[in-house]
N, C-alpha and C positions, 0 to 999 in steps of 0.2 A: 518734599513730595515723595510718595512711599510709590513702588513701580514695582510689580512680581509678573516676571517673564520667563516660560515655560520651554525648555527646548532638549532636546538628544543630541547624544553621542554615542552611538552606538557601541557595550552594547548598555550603557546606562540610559536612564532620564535626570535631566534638572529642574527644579523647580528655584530661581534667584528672587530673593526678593531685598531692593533699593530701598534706601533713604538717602534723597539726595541723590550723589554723585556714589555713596556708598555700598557695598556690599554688607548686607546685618546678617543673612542668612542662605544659607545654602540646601537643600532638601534633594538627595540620593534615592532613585532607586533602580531597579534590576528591569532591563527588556527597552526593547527598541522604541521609541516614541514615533508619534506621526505632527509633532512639532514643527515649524517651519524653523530654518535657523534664523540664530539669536538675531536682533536686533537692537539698534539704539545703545545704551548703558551694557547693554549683556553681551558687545558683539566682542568686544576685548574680550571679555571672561570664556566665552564660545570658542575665541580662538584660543587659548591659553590652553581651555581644558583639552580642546581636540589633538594638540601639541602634545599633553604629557597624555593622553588616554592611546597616542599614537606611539607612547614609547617614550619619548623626550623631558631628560632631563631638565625642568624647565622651575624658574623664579616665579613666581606668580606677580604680576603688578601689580592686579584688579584693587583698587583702594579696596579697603575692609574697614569696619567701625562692627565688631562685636559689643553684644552687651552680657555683662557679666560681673561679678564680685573681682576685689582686685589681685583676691589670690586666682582667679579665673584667669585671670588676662595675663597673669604671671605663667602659670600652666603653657596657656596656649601659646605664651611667646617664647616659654622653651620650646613647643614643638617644632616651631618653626627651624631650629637651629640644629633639630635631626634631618641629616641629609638624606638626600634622595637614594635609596635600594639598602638602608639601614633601617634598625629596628633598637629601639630598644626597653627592659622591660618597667612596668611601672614604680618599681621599685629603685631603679637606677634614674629615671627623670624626675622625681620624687630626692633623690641625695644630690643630683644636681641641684635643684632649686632651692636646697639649704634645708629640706624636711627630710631626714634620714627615717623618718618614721610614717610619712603621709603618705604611703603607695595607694591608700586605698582613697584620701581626698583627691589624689592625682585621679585617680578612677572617675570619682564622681565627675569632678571637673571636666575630661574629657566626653562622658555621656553631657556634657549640657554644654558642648561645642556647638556654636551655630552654625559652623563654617567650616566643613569638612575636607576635607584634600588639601584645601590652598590652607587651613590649619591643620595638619597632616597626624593627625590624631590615629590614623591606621595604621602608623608606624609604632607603636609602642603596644608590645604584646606582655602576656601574663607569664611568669619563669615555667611555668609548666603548659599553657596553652596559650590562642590567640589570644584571649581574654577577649575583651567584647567591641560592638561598633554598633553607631546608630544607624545607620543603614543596612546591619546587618552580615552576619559570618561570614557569608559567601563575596560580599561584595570588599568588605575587608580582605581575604583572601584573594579575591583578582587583583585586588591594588597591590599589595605585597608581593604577588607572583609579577604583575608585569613593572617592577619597580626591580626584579631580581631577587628579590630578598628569599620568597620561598620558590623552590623547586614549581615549575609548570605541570 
């Protein structure tokens, strides 16, 4: 049974949308919602994000079931294994995962993450710049400033 529940955390919006018990996808974006908060399926997810959007170092539980190729799901299950107020660049999670030369499939791959933050995809910047984010530079940029990573 597919479930998309709409809700803020100031100062983002989410957009979750269920299969199941699941999380498939995740949708970011920038400015305060008039959302009520989460409910049902998404009230875990609501509290988790409001946790680490508050600062807190935090595991994510919310089940996830992404769909993707299986070097995709390889990708995203390295990011998960970069910790919280680190970064690192596509080029170095790319020689982790056994491809010394696929910084730029690591790229692709992470633009077609469904599941942003709880697969921490803003963590991996470009050797010379942020490189890119599906929701966009800025919001990449608050995640990494309030994770410590970059300067405020």
């Amino acid at each position: 049974m597919s479930e998309i529940i709409s809700f803020g955390i100031a100062p983002l919006s989410f957009v979750a949308h269920f299969e199941g018990a699941f999380l498939v996808r995740l949708e970011i974006s920038e400015g305060r919602s008039s959302f009520p908060p989460a409910k049902g399926r998404a009230a875990s997810l609501f509290e988790e994000l409001s946790r680490y959007l508050a600062g807190e170092a935090i595991v994510f539980r919310t089940p996830i079931a992404p769909t993707g190729t299986a070097f995709m799901k390889k990708v995203w299950d390295g990011l998960r294994e970069i910790p919280y107020g680190r970064a690192i660049t596509y080029g170095e999670l790319a020689r982790r995962l056994g491809c010394p030369r696929g910084a730029r499939a690591v790229g692709l791959a992470l633009a077609r993450n469904p599941i942003p933050i709880i697969i921490p995809c803003h963590r991996v910047v470009g050797s010379r710049s942020l490189g890119g984010f599906s929701a966009g530079l800025e919001i990449k940029r608050f995640l990494l400033q309030l994770e410590g990573y970059l300067d405020r």
